[in-house]
N, C-alpha and C positions, 0 to 999 in steps of 0.2 A: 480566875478559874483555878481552882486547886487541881492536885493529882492525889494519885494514889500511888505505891507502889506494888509492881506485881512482876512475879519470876519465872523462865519458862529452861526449854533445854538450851539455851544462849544467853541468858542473864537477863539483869533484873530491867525492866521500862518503867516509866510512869505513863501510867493510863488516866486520861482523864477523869474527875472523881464524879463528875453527875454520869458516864457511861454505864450502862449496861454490860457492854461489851468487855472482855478484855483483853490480854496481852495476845493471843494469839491472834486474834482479828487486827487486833493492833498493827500488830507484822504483815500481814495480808492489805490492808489499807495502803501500805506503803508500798509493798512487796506488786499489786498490780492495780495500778491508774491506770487502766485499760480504755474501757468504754463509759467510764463516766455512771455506769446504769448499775445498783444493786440486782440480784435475783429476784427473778420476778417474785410479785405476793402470793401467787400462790404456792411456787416451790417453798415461801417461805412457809406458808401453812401446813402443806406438808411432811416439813423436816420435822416444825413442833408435834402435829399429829402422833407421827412416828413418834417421837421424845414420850408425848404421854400416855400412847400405848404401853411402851417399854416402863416407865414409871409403875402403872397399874398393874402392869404383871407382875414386877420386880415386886412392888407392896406387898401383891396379893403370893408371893409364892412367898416371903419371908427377906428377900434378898436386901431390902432395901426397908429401914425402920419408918413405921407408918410418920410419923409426923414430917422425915422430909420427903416420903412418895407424897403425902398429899400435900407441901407444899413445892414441888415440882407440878404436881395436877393443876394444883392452880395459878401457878407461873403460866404454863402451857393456856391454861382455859382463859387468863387476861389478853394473852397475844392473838390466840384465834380470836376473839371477840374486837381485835380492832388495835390495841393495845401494843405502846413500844415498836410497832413495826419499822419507825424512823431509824430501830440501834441496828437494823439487820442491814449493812453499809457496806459490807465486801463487793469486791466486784463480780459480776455474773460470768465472768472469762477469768481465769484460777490457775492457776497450775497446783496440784495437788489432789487431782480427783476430784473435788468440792471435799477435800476435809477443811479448808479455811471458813466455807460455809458452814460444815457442822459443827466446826468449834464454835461460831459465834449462834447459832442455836445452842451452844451447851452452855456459853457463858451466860450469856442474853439469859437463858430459861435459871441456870445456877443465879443469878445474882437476884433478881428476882424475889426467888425461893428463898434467897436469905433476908430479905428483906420483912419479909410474910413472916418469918419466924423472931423478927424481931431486931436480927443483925445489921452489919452494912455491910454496903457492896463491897467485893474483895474478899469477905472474910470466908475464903473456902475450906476451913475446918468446917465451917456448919453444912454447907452444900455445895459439893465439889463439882467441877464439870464436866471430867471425867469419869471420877470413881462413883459419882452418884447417879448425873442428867447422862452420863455416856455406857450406863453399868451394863454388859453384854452386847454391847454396838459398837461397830467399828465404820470408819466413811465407808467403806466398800459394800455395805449393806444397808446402811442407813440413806444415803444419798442415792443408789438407784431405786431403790422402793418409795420415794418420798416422789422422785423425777416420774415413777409410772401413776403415782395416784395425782399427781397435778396434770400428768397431762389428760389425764380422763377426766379431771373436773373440767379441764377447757375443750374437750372431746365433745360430751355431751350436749354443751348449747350451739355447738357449730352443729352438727348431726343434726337437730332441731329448726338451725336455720336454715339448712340444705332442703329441710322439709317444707319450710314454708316458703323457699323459693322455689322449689317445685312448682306449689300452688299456685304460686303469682304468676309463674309463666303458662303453666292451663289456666288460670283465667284469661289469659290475655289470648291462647292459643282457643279458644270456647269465643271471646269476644271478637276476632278479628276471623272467624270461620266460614265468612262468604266474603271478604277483600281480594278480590282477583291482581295479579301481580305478575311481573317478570320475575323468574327465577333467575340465578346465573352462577355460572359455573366458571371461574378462572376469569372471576367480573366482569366476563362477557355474556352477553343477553342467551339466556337456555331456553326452558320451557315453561308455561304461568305456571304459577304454583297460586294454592290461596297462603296471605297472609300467616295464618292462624296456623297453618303447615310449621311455618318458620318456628314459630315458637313451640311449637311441639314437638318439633325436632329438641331446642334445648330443654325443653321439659326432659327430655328423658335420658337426652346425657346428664342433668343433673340431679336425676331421679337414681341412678349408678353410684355415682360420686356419695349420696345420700345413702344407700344402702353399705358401701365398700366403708366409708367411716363409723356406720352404727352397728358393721359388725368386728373391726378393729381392734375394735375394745377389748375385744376379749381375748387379746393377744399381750394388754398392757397387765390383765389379770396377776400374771403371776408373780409373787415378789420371793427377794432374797434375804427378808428380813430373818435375823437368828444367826444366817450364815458369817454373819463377822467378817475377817479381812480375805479370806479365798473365799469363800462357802465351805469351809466345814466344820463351821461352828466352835471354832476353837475361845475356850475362857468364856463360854456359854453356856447354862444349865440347859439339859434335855427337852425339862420341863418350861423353859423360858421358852424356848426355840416355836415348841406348837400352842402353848398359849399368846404369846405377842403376838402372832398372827391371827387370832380370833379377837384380841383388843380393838388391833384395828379394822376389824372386819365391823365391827360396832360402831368405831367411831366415825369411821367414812359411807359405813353403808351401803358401799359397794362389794361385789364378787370378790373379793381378793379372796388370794388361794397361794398357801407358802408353795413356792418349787418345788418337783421332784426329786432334782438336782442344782441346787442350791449355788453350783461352782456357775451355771451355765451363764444366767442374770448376773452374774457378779464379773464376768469377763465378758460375754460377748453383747454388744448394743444393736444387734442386726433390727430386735422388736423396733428399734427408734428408726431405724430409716425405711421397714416396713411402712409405720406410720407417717414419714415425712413422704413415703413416696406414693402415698394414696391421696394427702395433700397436695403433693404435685400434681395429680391427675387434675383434683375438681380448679387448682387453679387454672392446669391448661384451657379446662371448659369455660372457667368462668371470663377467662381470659378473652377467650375466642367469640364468647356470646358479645361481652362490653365492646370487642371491636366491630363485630356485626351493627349493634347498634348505634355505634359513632357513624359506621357508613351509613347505615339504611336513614340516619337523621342529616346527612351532610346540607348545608346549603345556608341561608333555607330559598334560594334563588338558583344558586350554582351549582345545586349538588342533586342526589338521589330524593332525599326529603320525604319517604315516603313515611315515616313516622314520624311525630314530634315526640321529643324529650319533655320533661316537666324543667322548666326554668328556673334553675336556682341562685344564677348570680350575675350580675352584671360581668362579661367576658372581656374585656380590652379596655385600657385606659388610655386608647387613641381610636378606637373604630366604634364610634356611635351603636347601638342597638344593638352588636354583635352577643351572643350566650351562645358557652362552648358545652359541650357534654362532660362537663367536669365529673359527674360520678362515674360514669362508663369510666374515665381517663384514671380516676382512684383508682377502681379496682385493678384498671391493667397493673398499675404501679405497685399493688397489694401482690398479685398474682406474680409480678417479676421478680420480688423479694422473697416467695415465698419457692420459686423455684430456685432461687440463688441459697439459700436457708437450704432448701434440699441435698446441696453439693456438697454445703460446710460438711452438714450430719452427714453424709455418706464417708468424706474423707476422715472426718474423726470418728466413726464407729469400725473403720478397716484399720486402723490409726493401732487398735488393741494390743498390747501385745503380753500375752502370756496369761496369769491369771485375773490381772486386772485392765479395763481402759482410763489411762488417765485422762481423756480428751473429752469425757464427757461432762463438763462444763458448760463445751461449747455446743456439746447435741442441748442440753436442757436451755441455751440461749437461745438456740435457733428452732426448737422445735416449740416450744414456749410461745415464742413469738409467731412462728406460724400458724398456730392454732387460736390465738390470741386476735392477730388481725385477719385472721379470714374470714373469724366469725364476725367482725367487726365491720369488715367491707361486705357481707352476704346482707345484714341486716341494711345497713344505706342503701343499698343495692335497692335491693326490694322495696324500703320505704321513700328513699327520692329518686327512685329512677323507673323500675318497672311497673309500679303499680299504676301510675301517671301516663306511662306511654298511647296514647290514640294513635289513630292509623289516618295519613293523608288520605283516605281513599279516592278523589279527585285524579291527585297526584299518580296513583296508583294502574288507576284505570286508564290516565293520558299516556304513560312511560309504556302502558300494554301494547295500545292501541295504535303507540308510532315503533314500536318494535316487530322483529319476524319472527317473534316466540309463537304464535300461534302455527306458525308453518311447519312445526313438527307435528303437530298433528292432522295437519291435510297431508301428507307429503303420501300416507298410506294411500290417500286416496286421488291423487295426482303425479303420483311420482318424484323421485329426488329432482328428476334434471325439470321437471316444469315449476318445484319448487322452487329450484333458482334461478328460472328468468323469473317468477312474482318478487320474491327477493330485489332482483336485480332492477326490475322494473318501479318498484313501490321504492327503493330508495332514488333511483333517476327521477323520479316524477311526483316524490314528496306524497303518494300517497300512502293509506294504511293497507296492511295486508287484502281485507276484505275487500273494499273496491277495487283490487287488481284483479281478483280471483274472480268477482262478479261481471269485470270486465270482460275479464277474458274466455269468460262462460265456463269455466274450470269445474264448476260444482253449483248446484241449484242452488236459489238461498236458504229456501227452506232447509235442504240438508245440512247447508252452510252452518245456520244459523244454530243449529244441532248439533255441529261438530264443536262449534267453538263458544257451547253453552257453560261457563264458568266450571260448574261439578261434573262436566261431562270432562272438561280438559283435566283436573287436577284429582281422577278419581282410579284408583289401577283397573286396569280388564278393562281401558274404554276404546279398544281395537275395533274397528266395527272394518271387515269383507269389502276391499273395492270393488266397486261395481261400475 
């Protein structure tokens, strides 16, 4: 393997000679073996995006001589298309704000560019990675505007799948809408509810979650692109400043919209733990739903079992026949990581200090990834676990029928204390509610049978006047 040689403010390195990259990634490769894990791909596409906005305005305002804007443009347009993404090797946890990231987007795109023109890699008289791929950009503008337009492209398909677990769970809330059931409260036996309830309650806690994310977005709108290393534009043309931001307004297609005040994006990350803490909500839901239904499937002999799971894997490599609710168990694991993710980004966007935060590296690792695997556990979710779910209703109707859930609703018309001798009598003598109360001439059956008519128990306003 040859090298090359290449020089920085510490002297001269040899950089590998098939790299893209060079000497300042160089430094950073070494400088942090962290986590093993580059930035994710879309920050990477990102930063370029950004790069070839800056390129085409710089072209188009004079700053930058047309043949190496457009071969910059087309540096950038190889790498979004798929291309070189193996040279972008820094690690996603930095120290330096993510300028190690955007220098190896300046080299990466610079070397490239000289390539296209005919050069070789290294030769940065032709196209520089600074003076050219960096021309009016500095990290402190470059790398949070690049971190708001990744996380909205990972925004959008979660918001999407939030919607279409909405839907699965009204179906299944529409499907199971006459399963009469125990309710329970603090997993002791409460009041019937039907089935189809349960799930309409999660329906629209994640109908929330759904809504609070698809309107988020528009918090991640504003960028500090132009602003350079504070926000105010310093070593910036006027004219650079509000045309960049209309390039990328093109190239990404979304709302962006340069800041009012261009300092505020540039030092404070509060937008990122807004968003991580709206993520934290829909995991707590999603959280809570997945552990509902590992209980309501428990067993399938020993447990509640009033639903089946769709079976996706043989469970135990010693207990015969056993299948565990491995997808409900993912998500919780999704959901736990993604509240842990939460904590990080809160202490590194408080982390700030002054007019810039060097900590956010570790908000775009962690908030990256939680937007990344949630959409990622909402889709299994829905495709191997809720869509599949049937309702024991056997099961459902036996757990009613030896339970004293129904006793809240005779009690208006018997009384608490003769409610609990039936109570106390039907559990001594192994029978169900109704034959004690029949026994005991408590209520005719006819009326009986009227009180404890499935939509008359699980419907509001079903009070009816003791008589």
């Amino acid at each position: 393997m040859g090298f090359r040689v290449e020089h920085d403010l510490l002297g001269e390195r040899q950089v590998p000679e098939e790299a893209y990259y060079g000497i300042h990634t160089l430094r950073a490769i070494e400088n942090f073996p962290l986590t093993g894990r580059p930035i994710h791909k879309k920050l990477v596409m990102a930063l370029v995006t950004v790069k070839k906005a800056a390129a085409l305005a710089n072209t188009e305002l004079g700053f930058l001589p047309e043949s190496i804007g457009k071969a910059i443009t087309a540096a950038c347009d190889e790498i979004l298309a798929g291309n070189l993404l193996e040279q972008f090797v820094v690690d996603s946890i930095q120290g330096g704000a993510g300028t190690s990231s955007n220098m190896n987007a300046n080299e990466v795109i610079a070397n490239r560019a000289i390539e296209i023109l005919g050069g070789k890699k290294g030769d940065y008289s032709m196209v520089h990675p600074i003076n050219h791929v960096n021309l009016f950009q500095s990290t402190n503008d470059v790398y949070p505007t690049a971190l708001r337009i990744a996380a909205i492209w990972l925004l959008k398909p979660l918001s999407e799948s939030m919607a279409r677990l909405q839907e699965a769970l009204q179906q299944k809330e529409n499907e199971f809408c006459d399963c009469l059931k125990v309710g329970r409260t603090q997993l002791q036996d409460a009041v019937p509810i039907m089935l189809g309830q349960e799930f309409g309650a999660y329906a629209q806690a994640i109908a929330r979650d759904r809504w609070r994310l698809y309107k988020v977005e528009e918090r991640l709108r504003q960028v500090n692109i132009g602003g350079t290393a504070v926000g105010t534009g310093l070593n910036a043309d006027k004219r650079y400043i509000y045309l960049v931001t209309e390039k990328l307004q093109d190239l990404t297609g979304l709302g962006l919209a340069r800041a009012e005040y261009l300092m505020d994006p540039t030092q404070n990350a509060d937008v990122f733990v807004e968003v991580s803490g709206l993520l934290k909500s829909a995991a707590v839901n999603l959280s809570k739903i997945a552990s509902d239904l590992r209980l309501l499937s428990s067993g399938p002999r020993a447990g509640l079992m009033e639903i089946n799971l769709p079976s996706m894997q043989a469970g135990s490599s010693i207990m015969p026949g056993k299948v565990n609710p491995i997808i409900p168990e993912a998500v919780n694991q999704v959901a736990f990581q993604v509240m842990a993710n939460d904590m990080a980004i809160t202490l590194a966007a408080q982390a700030g200090q002054l007019e810039l935060n060097a900590m956010l590296p570790l908000i775009a690792h962690n908030l990256l990834e939680s937007l990344e695997i949630m959409d990622n556990a909402v889709k299994i979710f829905i495709k191997r676990c809720i869509s599949g779910i049937t309702a024991n209703r056997e099961r459902c109707g036996k757990l009613l029928e030896e339970s004293f859930s129904t006793l809240a609703a005779l009690t208006p018309h018997i009384g608490y204390d003769a409610a609990t001798v039936v109570a106390q009598k039907a559990l001594a003598e192994k029978k169900s509610v109704r034959q004690v109360v029949l026994e005991m001439g408590l209520i005719e059956e006819e009326k009986l049978n009227r009180l404890l008519c499935p939509y008359e128990l699980t419907k509001p306003g079903n009070f009816e006047v003791r008589s």
